[in-house]
C-alpha positions as CSV (number, residue, x, y, z in Angstrom):
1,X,-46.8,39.0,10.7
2,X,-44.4,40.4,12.5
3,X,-40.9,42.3,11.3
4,X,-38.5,40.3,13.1
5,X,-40.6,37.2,11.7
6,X,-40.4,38.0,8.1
7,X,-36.8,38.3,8.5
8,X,-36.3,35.3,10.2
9,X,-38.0,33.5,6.8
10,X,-36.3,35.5,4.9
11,X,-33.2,34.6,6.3
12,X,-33.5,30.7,6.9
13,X,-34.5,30.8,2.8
14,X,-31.5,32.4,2.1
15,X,-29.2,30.4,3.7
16,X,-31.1,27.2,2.7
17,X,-30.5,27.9,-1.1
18,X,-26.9,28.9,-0.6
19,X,-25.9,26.0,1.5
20,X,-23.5,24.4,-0.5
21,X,-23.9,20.4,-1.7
22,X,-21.4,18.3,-2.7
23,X,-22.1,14.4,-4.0
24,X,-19.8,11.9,-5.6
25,X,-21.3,9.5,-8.4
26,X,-18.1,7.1,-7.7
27,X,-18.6,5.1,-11.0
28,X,-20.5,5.8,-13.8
29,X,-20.2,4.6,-17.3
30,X,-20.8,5.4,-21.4
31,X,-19.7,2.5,-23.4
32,X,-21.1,0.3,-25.7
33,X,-21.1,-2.5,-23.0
34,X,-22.9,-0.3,-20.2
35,X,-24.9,2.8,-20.6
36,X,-25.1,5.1,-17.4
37,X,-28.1,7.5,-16.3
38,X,-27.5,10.1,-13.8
39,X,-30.4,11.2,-11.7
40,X,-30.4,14.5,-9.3
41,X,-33.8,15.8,-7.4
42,X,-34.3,18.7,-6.9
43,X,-36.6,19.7,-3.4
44,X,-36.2,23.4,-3.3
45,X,-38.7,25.5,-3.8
46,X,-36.5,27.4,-6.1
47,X,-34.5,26.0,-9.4
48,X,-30.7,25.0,-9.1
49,X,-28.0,24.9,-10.9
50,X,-25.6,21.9,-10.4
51,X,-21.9,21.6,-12.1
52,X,-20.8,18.1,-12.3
53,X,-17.4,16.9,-13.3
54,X,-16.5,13.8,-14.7
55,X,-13.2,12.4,-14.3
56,X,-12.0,9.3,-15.6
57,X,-8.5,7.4,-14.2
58,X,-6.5,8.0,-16.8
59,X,-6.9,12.1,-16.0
60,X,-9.7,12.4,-18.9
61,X,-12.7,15.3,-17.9
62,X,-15.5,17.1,-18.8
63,X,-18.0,19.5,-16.5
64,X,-21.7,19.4,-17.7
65,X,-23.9,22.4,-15.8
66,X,-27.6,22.3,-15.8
67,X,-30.3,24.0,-14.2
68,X,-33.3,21.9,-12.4
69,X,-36.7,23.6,-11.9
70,X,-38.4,23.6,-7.9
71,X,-39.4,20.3,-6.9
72,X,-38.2,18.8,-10.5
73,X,-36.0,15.7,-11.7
74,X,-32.9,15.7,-14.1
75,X,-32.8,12.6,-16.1
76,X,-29.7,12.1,-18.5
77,X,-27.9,10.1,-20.1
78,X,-23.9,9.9,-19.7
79,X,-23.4,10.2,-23.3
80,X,-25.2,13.5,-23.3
81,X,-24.0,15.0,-19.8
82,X,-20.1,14.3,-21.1
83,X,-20.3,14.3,-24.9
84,X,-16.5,15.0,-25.2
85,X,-15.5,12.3,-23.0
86,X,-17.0,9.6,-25.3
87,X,-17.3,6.3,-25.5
88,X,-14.4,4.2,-22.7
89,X,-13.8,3.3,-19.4
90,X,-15.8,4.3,-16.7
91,X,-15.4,7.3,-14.6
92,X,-16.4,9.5,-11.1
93,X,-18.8,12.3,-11.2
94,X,-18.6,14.9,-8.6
95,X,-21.4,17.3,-8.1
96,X,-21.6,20.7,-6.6
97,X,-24.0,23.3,-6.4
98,X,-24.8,26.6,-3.6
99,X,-28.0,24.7,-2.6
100,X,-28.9,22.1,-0.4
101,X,-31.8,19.6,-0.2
102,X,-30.8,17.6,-3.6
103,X,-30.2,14.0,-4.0
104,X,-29.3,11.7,-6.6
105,X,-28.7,8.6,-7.9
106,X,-27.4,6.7,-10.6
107,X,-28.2,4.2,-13.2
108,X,-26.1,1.2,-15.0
109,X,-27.6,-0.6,-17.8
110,X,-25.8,-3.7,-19.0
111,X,-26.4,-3.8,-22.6
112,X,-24.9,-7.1,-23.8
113,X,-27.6,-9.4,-22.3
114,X,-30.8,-10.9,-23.7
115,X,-33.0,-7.6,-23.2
116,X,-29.9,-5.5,-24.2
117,X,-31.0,-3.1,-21.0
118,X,-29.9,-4.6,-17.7
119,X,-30.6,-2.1,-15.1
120,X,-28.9,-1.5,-11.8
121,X,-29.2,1.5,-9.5
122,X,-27.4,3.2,-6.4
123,X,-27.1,5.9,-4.7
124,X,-24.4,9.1,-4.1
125,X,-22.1,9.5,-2.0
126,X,-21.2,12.5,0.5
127,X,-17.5,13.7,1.6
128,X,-18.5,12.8,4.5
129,X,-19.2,8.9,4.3
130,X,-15.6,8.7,3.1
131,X,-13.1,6.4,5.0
132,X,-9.8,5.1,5.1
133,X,-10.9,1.8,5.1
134,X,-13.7,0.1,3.1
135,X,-15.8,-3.1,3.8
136,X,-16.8,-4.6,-0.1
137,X,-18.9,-7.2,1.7
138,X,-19.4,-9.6,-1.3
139,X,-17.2,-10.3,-4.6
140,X,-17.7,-13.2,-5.9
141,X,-16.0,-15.0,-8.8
142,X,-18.2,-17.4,-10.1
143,X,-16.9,-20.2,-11.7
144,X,-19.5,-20.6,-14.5
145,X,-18.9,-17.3,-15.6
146,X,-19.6,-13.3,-14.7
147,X,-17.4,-11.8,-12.0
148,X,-17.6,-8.8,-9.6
149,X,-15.3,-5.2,-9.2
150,X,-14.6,-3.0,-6.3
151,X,-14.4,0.7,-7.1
152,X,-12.7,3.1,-4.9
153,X,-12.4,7.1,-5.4
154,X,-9.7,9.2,-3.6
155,X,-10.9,11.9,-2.0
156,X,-7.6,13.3,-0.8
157,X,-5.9,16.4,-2.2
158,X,-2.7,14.0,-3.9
159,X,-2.4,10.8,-5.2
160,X,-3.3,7.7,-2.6
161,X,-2.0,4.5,-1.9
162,X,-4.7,1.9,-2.1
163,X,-4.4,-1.7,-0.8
164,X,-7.1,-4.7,-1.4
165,X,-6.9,-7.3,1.2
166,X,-8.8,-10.1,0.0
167,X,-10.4,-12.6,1.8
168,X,-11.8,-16.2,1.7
169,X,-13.3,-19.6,3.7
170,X,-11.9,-17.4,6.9
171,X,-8.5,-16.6,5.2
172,X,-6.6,-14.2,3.7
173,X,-5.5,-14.7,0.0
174,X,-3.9,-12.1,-0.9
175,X,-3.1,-7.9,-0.7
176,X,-3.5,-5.7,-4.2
177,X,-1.6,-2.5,-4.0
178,X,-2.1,0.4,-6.4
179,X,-1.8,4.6,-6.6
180,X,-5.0,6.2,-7.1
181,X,-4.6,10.2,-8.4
182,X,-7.0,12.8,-6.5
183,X,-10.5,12.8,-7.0
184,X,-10.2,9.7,-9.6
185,X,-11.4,6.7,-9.5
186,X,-9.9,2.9,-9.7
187,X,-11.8,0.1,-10.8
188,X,-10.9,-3.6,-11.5
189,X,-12.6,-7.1,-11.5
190,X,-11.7,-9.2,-8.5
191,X,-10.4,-11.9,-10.5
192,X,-6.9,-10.0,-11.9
193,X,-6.3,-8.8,-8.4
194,X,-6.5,-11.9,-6.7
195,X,-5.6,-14.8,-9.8
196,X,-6.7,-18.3,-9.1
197,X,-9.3,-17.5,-7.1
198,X,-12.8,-18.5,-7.8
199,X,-16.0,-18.8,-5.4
200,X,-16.9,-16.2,-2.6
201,X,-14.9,-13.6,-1.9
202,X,-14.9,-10.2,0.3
203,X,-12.8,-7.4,0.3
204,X,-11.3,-4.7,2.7
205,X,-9.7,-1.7,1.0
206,X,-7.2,0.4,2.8
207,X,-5.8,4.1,1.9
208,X,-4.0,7.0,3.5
209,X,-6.6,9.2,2.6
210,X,-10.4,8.8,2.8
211,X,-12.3,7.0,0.2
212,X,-15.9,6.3,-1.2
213,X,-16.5,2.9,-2.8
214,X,-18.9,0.9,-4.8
215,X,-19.3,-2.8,-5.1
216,X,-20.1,-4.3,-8.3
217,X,-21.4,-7.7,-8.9
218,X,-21.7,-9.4,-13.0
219,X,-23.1,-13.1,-13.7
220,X,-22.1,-14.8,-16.7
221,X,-24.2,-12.5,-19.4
222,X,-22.5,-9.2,-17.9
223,X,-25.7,-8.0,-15.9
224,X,-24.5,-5.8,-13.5
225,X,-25.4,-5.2,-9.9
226,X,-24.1,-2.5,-7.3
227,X,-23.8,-1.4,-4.0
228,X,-22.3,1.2,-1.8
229,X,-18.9,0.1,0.0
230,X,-19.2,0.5,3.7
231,X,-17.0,2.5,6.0
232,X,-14.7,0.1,8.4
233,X,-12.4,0.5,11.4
234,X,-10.0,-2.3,10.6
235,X,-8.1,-4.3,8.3
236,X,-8.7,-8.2,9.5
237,X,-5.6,-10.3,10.3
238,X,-6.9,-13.8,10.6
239,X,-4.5,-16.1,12.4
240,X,-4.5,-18.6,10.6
241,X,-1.7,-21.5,9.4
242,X,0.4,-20.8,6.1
243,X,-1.7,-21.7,3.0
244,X,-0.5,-24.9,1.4
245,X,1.5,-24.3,-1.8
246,X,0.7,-25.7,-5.1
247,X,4.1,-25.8,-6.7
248,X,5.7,-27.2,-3.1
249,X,3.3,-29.2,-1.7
250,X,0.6,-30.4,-4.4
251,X,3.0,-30.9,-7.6
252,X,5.0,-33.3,-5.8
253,X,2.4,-35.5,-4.9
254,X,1.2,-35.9,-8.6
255,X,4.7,-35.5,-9.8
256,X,5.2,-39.3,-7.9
257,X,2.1,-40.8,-8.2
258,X,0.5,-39.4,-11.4
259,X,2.6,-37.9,-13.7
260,X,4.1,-41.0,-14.7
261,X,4.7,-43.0,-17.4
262,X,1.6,-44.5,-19.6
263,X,-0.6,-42.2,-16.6
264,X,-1.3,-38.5,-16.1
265,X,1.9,-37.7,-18.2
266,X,3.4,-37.4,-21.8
267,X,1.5,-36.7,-25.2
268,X,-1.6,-38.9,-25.0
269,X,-2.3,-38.7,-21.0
270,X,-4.9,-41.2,-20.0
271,X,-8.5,-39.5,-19.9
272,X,-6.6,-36.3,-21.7
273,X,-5.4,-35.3,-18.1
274,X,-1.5,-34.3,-17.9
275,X,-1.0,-33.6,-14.4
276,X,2.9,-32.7,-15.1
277,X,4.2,-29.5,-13.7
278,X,3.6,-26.7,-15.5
279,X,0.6,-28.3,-17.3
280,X,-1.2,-29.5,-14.2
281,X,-2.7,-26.6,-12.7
282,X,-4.3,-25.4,-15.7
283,X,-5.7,-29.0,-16.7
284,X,-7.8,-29.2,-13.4
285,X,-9.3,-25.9,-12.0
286,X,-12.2,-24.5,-13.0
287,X,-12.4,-27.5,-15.3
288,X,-15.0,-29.9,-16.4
289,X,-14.4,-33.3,-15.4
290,X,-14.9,-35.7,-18.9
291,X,-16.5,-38.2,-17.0
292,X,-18.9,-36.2,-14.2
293,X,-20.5,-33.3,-14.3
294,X,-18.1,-32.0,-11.3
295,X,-14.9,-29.7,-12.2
296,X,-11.7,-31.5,-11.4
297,X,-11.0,-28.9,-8.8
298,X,-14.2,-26.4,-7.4
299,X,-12.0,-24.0,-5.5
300,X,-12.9,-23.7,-2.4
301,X,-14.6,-27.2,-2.1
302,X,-13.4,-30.3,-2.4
303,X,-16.1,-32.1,-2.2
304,X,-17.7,-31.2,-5.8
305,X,-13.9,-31.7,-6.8
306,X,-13.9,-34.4,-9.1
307,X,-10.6,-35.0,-8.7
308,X,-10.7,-35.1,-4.6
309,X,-13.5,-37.9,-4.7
310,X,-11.0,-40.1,-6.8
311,X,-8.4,-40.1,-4.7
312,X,-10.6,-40.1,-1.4
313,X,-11.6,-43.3,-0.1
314,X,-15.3,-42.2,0.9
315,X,-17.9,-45.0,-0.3
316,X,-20.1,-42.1,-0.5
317,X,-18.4,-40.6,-3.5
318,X,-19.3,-40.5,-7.2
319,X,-15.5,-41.1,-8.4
320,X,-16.2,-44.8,-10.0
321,X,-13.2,-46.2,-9.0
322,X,-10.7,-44.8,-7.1
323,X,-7.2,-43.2,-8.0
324,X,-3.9,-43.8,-8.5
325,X,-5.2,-47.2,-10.6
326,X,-2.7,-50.1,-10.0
327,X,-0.5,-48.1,-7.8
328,X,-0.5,-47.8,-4.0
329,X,-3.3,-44.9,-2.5
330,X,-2.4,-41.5,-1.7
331,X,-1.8,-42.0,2.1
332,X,-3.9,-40.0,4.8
333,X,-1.7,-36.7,4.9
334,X,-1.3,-36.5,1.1
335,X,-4.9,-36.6,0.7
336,X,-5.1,-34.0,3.5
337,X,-2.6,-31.2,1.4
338,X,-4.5,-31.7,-1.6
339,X,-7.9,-31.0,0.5
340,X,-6.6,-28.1,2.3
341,X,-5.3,-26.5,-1.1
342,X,-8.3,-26.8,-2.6
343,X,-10.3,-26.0,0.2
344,X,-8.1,-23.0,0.6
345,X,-9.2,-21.2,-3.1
346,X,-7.1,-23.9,-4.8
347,X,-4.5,-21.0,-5.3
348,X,-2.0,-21.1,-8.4
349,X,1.1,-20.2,-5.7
């Protein structure tokens, strides 16, 4: 072999091994509730070392350095990687090391459901996938328990200024706006940033600095599920009408023809249902119907509303007998407000 040939090898080994890596584990946990797993692979032909640094939002951080043999896996634990952080809220990990060709991963295991080890799995992140704007494609809220939480991680050198646009049945319901320091991460459940809302939901976040993202998803025993948020060019405006307001325009119409005397009102409401204001709103969404198996109010769709088939006239209905009893029927445009709101996330505004 020639000279000039065992240089060249030489030299394209070198520079492999000392090409720098950088990856972003952008929510990883060590808690009694979830137990996280970080996974890095090592395809050199050489061992590695890897620093990773754990930060959590409230500025907490620890740096755990290992070294991975050629072709080899680290497997560890969270509680092992950052023993000083402890047991709390989640955090990012960010991973560096003078090689290339790793990858990694990362595991959440949800630990308060039947099997008491849940898993879910995603992948790292690079710098480079960051964006301004992320796509969280799904968050649901589901109504019979279980929810869902966006993540986001600023990548920018100072603190960012984060904004959730939330959106639903071709709407949007609302904008959540907080700072979010360098290199942390933010995390909350879909239901405190947009209140009211139950069914499904997607989300657009939007930041003056680039971000990476994860989406997380939880039924009703807290089993997780997660994906990577997805880089987007645009925040979505949809042009639609104003959303019809509880307080203005669906109080009123119970206020005259339900909250009344010996009705929907007063100590001992008939069928336990106040539907004053200030008590009704609570009283009827997301709440079980005593005589169907429907909830009153199903955001999002009326027609598993309990209380929209009793005050619609559809023969098709399972309402039994149709409401206000002994009292004139909600006319064609009142029953229209109460559909919209509900078919609009039955909002608490």
């Amino acid at each position: 072999m020639s000279l000039n040939r065992i240089m060249m090898i030489c030299i394209l080994a070198c520079a492999r091994i000392h090409a720098e890596t950088e990856l972003f584990f952008p929510w990883v946990t060590n808690n009694s509730q979830f137990e996280g797993l970080v996974i890095v692979n090592n395809l050199n032909d050489q061992s590695v070392t890897v620093t990773m640094t754990a930060r959590r939002a409230n500025g907490d951080n620890d740096t755990a350095v290992r070294t991975i043999p050629a072709f080899e896996q680290l497997v560890e634990g969270t509680d092992t990687l950052f023993n000083s952080l402890g047991s709390g809220p989640g955090f990012a990990i960010q991973l560096t090391s003078s090689a290339d060709q790793l990858t990694a991963a990362f595991v959440i295991r949800g630990t308060f459901s039947a099997s008491g080890s849940s898993p879910a799995q995603a992948n790292v992140a690079t710098r480079s996938e960051g964006s301004n704007i992320l796509m969280f494609s799904y968050l649901p809220v589901p109504p019979e328990g279980g929810d869902s939480a966006p993540v986001v991680l600023n990548l920018g050198g100072v603190t960012a200024d984060v904004t959730f646009h939330g959106y639903q049945n071709g709407q949007k319901i609302g904008t959540f706006s907080i700072l979010v320091d360098p290199l942390q991460p933010y995390a909350n459940v879909t239901s405190a940033m947009f209140p009211g809302v139950s069914g499904d939901v997607y989300v657009v976040a939007e930041s003056d600095f680039p971000m990476l993202g994860m989406a997380f998803i939880f039924n009703a025993e807290t089993e997780p599920s997660m994906a990577n948020a997805v880089p987007f060019g645009f925040v979505p405006e949809p042009m639609t009408a104003a959303m019809v307001s509880f307080s203005m325009d669906v109080q009123p119409i119970f206020s005259a023809s339900c909250a009344l005397s010996s009705c929907h009102s007063g100590s001992t409401p008939e069928a336990g249902l106040n539907l004053s204001a200030n008590s009704a709103f609570g009283e009827i969404v997301n709440v079980k119907s005593a005589q169907s198996p429907l909830d009153l109010v199903e955001p999002g769709q009326p027609e598993n509303s309990y209380l929209y088939l009793k005050i619609d006239d559809n023969p098709t209905n399972n309402s039994q007998s149709r409401m206000p009893r002994n009292r004139p029927p909600l006319d064609d445009s009142q029953i229209a407000i109460i559909e919209a709101w509900i078919r609009e996330g039955a909002m608490n505004n």
